[in-house]
DSSP file (Angstrom, degrees, kcal/mol; ACC not computed):
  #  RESIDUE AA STRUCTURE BP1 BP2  ACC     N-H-->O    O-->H-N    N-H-->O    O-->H-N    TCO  KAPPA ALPHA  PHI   PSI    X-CA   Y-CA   Z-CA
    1    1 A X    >>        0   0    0      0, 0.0     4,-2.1     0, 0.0     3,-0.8   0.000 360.0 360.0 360.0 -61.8  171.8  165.8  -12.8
    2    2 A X  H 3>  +     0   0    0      1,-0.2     4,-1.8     2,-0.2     0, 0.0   0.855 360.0  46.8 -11.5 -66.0  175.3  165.7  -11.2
    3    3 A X  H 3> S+     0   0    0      1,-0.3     4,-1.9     2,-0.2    -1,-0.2   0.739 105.9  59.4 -63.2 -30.9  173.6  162.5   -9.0
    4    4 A X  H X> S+     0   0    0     -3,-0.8     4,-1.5     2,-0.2     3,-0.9   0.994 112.2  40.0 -75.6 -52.6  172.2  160.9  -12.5
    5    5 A X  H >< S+     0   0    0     -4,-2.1     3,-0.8     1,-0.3     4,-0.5   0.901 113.3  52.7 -59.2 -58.8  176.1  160.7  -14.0
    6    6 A X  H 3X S+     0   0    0     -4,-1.8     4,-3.2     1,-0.3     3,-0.4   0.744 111.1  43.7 -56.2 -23.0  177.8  159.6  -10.8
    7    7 A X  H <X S+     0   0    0     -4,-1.9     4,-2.1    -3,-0.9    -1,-0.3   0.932 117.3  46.5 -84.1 -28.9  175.5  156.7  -10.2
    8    8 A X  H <X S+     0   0    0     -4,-1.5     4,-0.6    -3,-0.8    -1,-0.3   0.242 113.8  51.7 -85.5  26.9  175.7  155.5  -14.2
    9    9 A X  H  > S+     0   0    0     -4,-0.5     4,-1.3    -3,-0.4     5,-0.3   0.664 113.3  41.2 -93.5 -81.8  179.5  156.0  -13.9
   10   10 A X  H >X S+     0   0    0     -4,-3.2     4,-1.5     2,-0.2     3,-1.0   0.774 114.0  55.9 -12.7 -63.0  179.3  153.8  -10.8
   11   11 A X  H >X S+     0   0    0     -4,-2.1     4,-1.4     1,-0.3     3,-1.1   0.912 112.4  38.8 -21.9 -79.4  176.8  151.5  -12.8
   12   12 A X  H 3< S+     0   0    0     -4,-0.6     4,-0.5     1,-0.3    -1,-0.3   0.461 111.8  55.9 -66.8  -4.8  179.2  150.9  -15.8
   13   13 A X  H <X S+     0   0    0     -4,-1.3     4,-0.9    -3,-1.0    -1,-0.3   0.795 111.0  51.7 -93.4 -35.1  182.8  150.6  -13.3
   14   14 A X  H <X S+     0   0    0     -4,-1.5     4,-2.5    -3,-1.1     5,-0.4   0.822 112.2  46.6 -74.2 -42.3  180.5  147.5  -11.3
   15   15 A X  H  X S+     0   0    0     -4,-1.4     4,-1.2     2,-0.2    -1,-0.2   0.779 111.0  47.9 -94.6 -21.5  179.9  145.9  -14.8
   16   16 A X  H  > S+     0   0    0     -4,-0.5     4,-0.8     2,-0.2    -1,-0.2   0.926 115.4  43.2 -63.8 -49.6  183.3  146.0  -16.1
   17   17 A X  H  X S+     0   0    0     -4,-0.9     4,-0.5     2,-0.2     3,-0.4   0.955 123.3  40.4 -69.8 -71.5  184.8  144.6  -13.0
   18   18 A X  H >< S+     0   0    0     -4,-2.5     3,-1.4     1,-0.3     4,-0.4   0.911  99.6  71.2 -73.1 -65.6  181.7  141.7  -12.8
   19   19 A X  H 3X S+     0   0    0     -4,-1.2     4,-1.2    -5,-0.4     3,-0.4   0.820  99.8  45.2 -55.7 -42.0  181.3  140.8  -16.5
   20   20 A X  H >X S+     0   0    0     -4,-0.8     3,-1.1    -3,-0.4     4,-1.1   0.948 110.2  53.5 -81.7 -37.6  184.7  138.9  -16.7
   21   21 A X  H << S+     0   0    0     -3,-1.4     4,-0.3    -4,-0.5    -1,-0.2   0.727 111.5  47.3 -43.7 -41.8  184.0  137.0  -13.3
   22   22 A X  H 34 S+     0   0    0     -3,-0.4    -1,-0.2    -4,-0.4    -2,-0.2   0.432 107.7  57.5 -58.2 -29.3  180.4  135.8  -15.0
   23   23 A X  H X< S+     0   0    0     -4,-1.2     3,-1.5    -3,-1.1    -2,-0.2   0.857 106.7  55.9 -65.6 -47.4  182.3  134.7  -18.6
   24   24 A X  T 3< S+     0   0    0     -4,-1.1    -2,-0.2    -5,-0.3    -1,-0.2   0.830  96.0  57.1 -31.2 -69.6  184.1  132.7  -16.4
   25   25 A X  T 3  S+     0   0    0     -4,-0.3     2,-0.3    -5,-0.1    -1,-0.3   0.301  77.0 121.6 -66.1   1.9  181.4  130.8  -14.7
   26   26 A X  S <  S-     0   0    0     -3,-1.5     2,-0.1     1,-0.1    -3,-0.0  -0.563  74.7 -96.2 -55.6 120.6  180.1  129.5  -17.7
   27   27 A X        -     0   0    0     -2,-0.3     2,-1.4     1,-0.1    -1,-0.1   0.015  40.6-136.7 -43.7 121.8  179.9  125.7  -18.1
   28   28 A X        -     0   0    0     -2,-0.1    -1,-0.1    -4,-0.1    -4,-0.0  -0.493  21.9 -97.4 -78.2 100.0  182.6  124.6  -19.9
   29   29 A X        -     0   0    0     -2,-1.4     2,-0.5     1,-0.2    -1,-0.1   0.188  28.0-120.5  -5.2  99.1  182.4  121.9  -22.9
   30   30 A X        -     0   0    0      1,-0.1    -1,-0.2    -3,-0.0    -3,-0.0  -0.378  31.0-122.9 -44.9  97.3  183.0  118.7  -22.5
   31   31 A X        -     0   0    0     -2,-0.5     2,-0.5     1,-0.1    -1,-0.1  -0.066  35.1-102.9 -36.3 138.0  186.1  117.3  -24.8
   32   32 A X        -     0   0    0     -3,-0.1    -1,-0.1     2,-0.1    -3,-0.0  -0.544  26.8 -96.7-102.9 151.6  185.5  114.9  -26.8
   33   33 A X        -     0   0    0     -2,-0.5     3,-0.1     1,-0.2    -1,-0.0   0.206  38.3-177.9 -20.5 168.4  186.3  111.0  -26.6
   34   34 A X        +     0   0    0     -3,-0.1     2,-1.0     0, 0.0    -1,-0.2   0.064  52.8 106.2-163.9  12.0  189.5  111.1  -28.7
   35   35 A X        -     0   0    0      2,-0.0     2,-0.6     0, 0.0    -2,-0.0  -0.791  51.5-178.2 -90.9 121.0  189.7  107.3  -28.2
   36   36 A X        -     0   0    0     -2,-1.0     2,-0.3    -3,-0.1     3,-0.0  -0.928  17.4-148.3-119.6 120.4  188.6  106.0  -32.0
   37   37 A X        -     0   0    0     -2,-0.6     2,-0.2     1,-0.1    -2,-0.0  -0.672  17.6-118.2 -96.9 138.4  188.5  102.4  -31.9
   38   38 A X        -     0   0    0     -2,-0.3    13,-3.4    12,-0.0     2,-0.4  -0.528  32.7-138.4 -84.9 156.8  189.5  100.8  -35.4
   39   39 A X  E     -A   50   0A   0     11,-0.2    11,-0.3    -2,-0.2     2,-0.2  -0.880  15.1-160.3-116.4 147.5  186.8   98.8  -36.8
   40   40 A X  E     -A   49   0A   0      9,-3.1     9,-1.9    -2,-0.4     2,-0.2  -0.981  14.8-131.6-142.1 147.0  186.7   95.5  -38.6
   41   41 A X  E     -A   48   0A   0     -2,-0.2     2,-0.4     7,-0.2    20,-0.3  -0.538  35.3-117.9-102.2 135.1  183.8   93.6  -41.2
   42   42 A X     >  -     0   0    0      5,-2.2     4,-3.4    -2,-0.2    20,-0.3  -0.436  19.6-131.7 -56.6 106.1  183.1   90.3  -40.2
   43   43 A X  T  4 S+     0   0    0     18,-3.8    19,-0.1    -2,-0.4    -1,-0.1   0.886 103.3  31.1 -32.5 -59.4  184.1   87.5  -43.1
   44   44 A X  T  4 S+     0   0    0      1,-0.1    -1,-0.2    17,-0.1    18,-0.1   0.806 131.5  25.8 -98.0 -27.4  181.4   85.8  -43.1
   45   45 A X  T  4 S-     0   0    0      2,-0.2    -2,-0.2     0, 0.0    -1,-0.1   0.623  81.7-128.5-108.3   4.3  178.4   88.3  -42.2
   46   46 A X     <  +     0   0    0     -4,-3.4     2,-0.2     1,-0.3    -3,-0.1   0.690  63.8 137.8  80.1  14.1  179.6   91.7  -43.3
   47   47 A X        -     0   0    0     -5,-0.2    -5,-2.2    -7,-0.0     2,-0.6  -0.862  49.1-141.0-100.8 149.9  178.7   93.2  -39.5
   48   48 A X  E     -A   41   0A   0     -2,-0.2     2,-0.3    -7,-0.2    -7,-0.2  -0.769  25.4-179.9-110.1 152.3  181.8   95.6  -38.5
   49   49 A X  E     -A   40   0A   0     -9,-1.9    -9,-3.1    -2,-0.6     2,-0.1  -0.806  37.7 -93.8-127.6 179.3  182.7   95.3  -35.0
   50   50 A X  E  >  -A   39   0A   0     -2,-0.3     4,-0.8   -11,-0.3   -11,-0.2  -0.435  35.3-122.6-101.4 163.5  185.3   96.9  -33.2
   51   51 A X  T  4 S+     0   0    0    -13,-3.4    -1,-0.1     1,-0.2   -12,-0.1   0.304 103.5  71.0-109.7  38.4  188.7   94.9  -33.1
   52   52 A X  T  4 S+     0   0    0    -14,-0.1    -1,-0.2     3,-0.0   -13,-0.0   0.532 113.3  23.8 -62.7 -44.9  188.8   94.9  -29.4
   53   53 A X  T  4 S+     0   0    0     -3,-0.1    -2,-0.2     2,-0.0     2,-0.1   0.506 105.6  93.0-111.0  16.1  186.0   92.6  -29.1
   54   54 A X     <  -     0   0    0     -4,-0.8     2,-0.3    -5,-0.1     9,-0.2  -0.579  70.0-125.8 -86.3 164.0  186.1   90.5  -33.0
   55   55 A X  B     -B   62   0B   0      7,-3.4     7,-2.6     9,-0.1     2,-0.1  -0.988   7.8-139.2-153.3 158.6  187.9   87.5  -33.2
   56   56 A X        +     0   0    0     -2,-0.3     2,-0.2     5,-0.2     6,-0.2   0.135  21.2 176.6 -96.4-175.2  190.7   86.7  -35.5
   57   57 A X  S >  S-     0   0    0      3,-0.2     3,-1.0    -2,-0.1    -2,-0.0  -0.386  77.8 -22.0 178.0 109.5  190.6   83.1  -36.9
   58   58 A X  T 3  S-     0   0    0      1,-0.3     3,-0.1    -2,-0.2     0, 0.0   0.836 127.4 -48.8  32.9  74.5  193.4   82.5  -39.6
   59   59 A X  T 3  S+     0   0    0      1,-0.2    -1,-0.3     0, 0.0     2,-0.2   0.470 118.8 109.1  38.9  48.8  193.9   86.3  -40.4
   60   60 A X    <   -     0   0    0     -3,-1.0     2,-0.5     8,-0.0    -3,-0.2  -0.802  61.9-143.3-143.0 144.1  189.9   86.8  -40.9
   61   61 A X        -     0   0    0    -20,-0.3   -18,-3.8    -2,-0.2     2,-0.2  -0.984  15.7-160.9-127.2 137.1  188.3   88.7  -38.5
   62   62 A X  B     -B   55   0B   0     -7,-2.6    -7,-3.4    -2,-0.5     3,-0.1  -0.834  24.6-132.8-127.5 160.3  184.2   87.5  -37.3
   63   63 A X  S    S-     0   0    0     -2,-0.2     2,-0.2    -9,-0.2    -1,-0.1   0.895  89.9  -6.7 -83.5 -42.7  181.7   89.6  -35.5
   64   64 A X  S  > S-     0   0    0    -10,-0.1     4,-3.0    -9,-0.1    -9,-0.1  -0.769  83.9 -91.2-132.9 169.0  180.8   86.6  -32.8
   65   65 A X  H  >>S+     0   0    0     -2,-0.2     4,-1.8     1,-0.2     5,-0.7   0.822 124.1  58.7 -67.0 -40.1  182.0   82.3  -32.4
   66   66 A X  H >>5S+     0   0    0      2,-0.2     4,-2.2     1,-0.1     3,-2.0   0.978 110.2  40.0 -74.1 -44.5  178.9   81.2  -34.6
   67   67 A X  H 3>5S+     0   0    0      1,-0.3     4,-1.6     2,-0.2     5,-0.2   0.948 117.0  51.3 -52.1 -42.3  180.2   83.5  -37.8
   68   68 A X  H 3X5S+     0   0    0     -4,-3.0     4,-0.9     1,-0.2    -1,-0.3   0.764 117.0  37.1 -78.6   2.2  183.6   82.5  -37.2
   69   69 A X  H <X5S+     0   0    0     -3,-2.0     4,-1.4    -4,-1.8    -2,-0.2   0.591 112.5  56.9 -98.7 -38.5  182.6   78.8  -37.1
   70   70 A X  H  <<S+     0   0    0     -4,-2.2    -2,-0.2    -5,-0.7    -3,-0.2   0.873 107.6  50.2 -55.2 -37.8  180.0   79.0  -39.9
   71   71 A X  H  < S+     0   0    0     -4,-1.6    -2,-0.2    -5,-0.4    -3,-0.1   0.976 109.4  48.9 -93.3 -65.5  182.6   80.4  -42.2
   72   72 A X  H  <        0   0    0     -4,-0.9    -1,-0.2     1,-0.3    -2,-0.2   0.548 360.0 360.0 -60.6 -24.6  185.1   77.7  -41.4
   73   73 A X     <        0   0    0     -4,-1.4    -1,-0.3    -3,-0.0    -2,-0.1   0.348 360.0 360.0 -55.5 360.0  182.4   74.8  -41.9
């Protein structure tokens, strides 16, 4: 009986010690993008594109060269 305690004594001092080493080792979450690109709707076809890649034609912004040329026509 003595024998039974010390080894779940043992047991539970191994698993205190271990469990925070194992929390640890978890994969950790990937952050997320925090770049939020503003977006802007196309004059002439209502598609919104980001305003990296639209282009601006007398203070009107088109999704591609044929919208913005279409609209100007």
């Amino acid at each position: 009986m003595k024998f039974l305690l010390i080894i779940i004594t043992l047991a539970l001092l191994v698993y205190i010690l271990i469990r925070p080493i194992l929390k640890n080792n978890k994969p950790r979450k990937k952050p997320k993008d925090e770049s939020i690109e503003e977006m802007q709707e196309c004059a002439y076809c209502g598609v919104y594109t980001s305003a990296n890649e639209a282009f601006l034609s007398q203070g009107k912004y088109y999704c591609s060269k044929e919208c913005m040329q279409k609209d100007t026509q």
